[in-house]
C-alpha positions as CSV (number, residue, x, y, z in Angstrom):
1,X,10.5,-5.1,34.1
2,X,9.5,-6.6,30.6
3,X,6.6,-8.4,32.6
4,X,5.2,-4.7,33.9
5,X,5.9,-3.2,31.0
6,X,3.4,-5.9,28.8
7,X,1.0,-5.3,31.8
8,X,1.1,-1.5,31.5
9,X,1.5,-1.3,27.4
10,X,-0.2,-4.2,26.1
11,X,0.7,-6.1,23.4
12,X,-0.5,-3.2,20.3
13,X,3.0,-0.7,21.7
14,X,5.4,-2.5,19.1
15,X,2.3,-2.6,16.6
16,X,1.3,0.6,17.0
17,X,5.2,1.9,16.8
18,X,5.9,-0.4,14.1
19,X,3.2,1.6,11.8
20,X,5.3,5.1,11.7
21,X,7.9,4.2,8.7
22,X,4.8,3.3,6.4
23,X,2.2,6.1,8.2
24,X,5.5,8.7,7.5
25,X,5.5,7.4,3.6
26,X,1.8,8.2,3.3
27,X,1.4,11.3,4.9
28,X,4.7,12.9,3.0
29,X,3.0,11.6,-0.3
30,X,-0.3,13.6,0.9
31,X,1.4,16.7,1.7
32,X,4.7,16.6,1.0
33,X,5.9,18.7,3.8
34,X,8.4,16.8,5.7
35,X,7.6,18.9,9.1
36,X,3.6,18.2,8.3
37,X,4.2,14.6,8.1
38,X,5.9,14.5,11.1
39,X,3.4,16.1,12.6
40,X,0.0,13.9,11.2
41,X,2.2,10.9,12.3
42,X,2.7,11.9,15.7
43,X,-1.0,12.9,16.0
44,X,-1.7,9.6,14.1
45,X,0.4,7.9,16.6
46,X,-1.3,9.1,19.7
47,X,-4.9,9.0,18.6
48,X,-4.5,5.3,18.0
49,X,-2.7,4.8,21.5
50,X,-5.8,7.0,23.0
51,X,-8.3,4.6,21.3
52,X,-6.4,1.7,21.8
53,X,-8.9,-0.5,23.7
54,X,-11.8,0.4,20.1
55,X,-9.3,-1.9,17.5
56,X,-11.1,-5.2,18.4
57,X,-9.1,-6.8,15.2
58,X,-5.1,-6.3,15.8
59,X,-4.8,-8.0,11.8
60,X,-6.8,-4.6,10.8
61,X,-4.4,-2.6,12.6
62,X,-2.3,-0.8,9.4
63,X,-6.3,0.4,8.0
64,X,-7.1,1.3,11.0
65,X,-3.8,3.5,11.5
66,X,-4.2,4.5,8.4
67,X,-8.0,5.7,8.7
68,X,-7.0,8.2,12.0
69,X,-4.0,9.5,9.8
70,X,-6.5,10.1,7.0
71,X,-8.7,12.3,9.7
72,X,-5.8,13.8,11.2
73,X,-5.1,15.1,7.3
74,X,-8.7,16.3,6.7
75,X,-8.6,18.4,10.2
76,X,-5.2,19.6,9.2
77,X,-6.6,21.0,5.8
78,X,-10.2,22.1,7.8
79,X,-8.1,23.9,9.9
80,X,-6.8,26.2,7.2
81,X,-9.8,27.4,6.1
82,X,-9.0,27.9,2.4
83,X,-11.4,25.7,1.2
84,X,-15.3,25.9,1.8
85,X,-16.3,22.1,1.9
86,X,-13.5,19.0,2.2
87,X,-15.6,17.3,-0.5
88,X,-15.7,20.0,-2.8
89,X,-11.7,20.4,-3.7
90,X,-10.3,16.6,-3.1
91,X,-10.4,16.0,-6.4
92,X,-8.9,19.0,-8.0
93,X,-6.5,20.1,-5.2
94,X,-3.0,20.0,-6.8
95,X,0.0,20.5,-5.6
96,X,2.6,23.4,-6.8
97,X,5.6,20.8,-6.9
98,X,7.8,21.0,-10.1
99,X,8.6,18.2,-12.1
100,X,12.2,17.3,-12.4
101,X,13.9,18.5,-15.9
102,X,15.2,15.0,-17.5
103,X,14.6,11.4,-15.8
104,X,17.2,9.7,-17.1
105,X,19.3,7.7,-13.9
106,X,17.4,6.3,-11.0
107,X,17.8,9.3,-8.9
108,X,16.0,11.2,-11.8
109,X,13.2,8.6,-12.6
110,X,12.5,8.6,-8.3
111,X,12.1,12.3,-8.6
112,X,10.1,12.5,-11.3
113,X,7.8,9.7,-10.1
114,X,7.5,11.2,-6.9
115,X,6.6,15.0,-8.9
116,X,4.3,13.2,-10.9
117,X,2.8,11.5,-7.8
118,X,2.3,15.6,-5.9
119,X,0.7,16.8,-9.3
120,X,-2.3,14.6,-9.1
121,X,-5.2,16.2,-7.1
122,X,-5.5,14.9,-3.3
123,X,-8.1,12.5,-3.7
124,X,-6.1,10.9,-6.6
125,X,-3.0,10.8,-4.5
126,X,-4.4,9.3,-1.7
127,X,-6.3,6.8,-3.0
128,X,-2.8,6.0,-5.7
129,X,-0.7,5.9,-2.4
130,X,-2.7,3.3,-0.8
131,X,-3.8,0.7,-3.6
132,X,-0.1,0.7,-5.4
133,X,2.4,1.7,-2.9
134,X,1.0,0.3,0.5
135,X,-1.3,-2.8,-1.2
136,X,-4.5,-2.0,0.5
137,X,-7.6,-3.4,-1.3
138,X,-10.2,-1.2,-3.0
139,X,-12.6,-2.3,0.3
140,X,-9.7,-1.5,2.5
141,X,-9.1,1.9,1.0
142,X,-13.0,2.7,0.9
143,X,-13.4,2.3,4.6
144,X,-10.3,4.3,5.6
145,X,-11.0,7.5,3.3
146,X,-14.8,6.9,4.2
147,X,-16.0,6.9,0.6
148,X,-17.5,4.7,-1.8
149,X,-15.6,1.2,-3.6
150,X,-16.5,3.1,-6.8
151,X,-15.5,6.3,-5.9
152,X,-11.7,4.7,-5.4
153,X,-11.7,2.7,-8.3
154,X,-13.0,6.2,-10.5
155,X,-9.7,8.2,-8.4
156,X,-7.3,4.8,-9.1
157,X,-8.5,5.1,-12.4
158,X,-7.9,8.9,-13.2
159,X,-4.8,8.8,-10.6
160,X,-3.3,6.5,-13.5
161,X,-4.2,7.9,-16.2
162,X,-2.5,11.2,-15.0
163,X,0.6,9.7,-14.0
164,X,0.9,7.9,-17.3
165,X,0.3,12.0,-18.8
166,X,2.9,13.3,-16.7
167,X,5.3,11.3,-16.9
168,X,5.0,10.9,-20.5
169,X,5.2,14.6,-20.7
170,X,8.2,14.5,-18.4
171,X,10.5,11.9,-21.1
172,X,9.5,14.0,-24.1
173,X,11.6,16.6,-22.1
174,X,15.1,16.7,-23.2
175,X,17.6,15.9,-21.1
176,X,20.0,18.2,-19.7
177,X,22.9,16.9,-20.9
178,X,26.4,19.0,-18.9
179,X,28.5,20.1,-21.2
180,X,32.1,18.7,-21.2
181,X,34.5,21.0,-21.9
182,X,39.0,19.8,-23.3
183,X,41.2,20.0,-20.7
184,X,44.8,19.1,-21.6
């Protein structure tokens, strides 16, 4: 059974399947809609199975994944219609996620990193997502978001210097401290 299953699968099955945990992380940082992410994952998922036999490097297969999920995003958003051109709101899309009220244990520090993270525009976010949290180079990045090495290194740039803003903004914040109340 294992022998028809290589035969009929290939050898890219357990690569490709291996991706979703990292393509999940990256499209619930884009979006951050759980349901979405599921959703550009699963699209992600089979585009790459469809166009298996065009990955002639399996070492590139993580940009590669990552490159249809970044397509699968841009014909989610073109298929809203809210925007004119992709191009012209990438960089100033933000999202309407709250930042958390005091960061002050772990729990509150990963929230307000991850608020932080949705406040930057799209284009930010993205490119933030893949250089720090996924380790994809600045060449890497450029030829899965189809854009210009500069143009990343401009977004890291900015993407950086907003998250230090924010989350400087979000520890002069005082913390809610609960109130204790005597009980005897």
């Amino acid at each position: 059974m294992t022998m028809i299953r290589r035969i009929l699968f290939g050898p890219l099955r357990p690569g490709i399947e291996a991706q979703r945990p990292m393509l999940y992380r990256l499209a619930y940082a884009w979006c951050h809609d759980a349901a979405l992410a599921d959703d550009l994952v699963q699209e992600t998922l089979s585009r790459a199975w469809a166009r298996r036999a065009q990955l002639r490097d399996e070492a590139a297969l993580k940009g590669w994944m990552v490159s249809i999920m970044n397509h699968c995003w841009l014909d989610h958003l073109r298929g809203r219609r809210e925007f004119d051109d992709v191009e012209d709101w990438q960089d100033v899309l933000e999202s309407t996620v709250e930042s958390p009220e005091a960061c002050c244990n772990r729990e509150q520090v990963i929230a307000c990193v991850r608020a932080a993270v949705a406040r930057l525009p799209l284009g930010q976010r993205q490119v933030l997502t893949l250089v720090d949290l996924e380790g994809f180079g600045y060449a890497e990045v450029a030829g899965i978001l189809d854009i210009p090495v500069g143009t990343v290194m401009s977004r890291l740039s900015r993407a950086r210097a907003g998250m230090k803003k924010l989350l400087d903004i979000a520890a002069q914040q005082p913390a809610a401290v609960p109130q204790l109340r005597r009980v005897k």
